[in-house]
N, C-alpha and C positions, 0 to 999 in steps of 0.2 A: 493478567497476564501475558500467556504466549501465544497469543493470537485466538485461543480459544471462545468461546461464545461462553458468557453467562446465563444462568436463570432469567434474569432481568433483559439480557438483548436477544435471548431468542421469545422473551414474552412480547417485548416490544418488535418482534421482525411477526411475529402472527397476528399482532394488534392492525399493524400497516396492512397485513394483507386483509385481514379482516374491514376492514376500512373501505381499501381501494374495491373490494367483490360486493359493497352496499352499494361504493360509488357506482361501480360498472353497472349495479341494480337499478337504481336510480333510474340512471342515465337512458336506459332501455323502460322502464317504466314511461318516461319524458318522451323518447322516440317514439315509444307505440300511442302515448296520447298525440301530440303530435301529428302522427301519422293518419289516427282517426281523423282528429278536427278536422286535417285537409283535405280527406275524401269526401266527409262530410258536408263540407263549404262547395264541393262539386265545383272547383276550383276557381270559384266566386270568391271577389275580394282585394283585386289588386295589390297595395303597397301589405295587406296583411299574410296572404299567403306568402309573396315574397320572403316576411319577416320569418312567417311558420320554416319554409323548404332552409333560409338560412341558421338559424335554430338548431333546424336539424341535422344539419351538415358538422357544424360547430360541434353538436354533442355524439356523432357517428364519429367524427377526427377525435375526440376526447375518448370516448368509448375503446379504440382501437388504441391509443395511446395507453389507456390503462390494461388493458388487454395485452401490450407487449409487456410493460413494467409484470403484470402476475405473471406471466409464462417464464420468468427469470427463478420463480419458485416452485418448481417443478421437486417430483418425489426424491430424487436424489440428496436438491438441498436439505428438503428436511429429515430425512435418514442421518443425513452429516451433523445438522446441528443437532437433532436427539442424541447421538453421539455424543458432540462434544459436549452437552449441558452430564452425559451420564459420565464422562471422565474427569467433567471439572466436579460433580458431585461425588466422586469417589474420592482424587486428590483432598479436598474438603476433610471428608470422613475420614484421611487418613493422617492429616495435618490436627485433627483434632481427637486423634486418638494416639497421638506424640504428643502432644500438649503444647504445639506450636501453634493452636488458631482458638 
């Protein structure tokens, strides 16, 4: 179509975000282990806590990166694409009840 969202791309726009909020899961699971280990090491360890604090830097930067990418899908958007998945499901119903689909 005319710019509208299908069934199939706003399944696939909730799959992504579904996705990206396991990754964000993750990634904060990995932080707070992480986070443990180095207290725990009572900051014993040289080149390894190095590795642990860079780690974790890495997956704080990733974290927050994924964190702007979801705030793009804020309640609005998905008001709009339920919308448009309910007019392209109407057009449909009405293309096929003209015997055009």
């Amino acid at each position: 179509g005319s710019g509208g969202a299908s069934g199939r791309e706003v399944y696939a726009l909730r799959q992504q975000i579904g996705d990206l909020k396991n990754q964000m899961q993750g990634i904060q699971r990995d932080k707070e282990r992480l986070e443990r280990r180095a207290a725990s090491s009572g900051g014993i360890g040289g080149s390894r806590e190095g590795s642990l604090l860079g780690e974790n830097k890495r997956l704080k930067e990733q974290n927050e990166k994924l964190s702007k990418e979801l705030a793009a899908f804020d309640l609005d958007f998905f008001e709009e694409v339920e919308d448009l998945k309910y007019r392209y499901n109407q057009a449909v119903q009405q293309l096929r009840e003209n015997g055009l689909r």
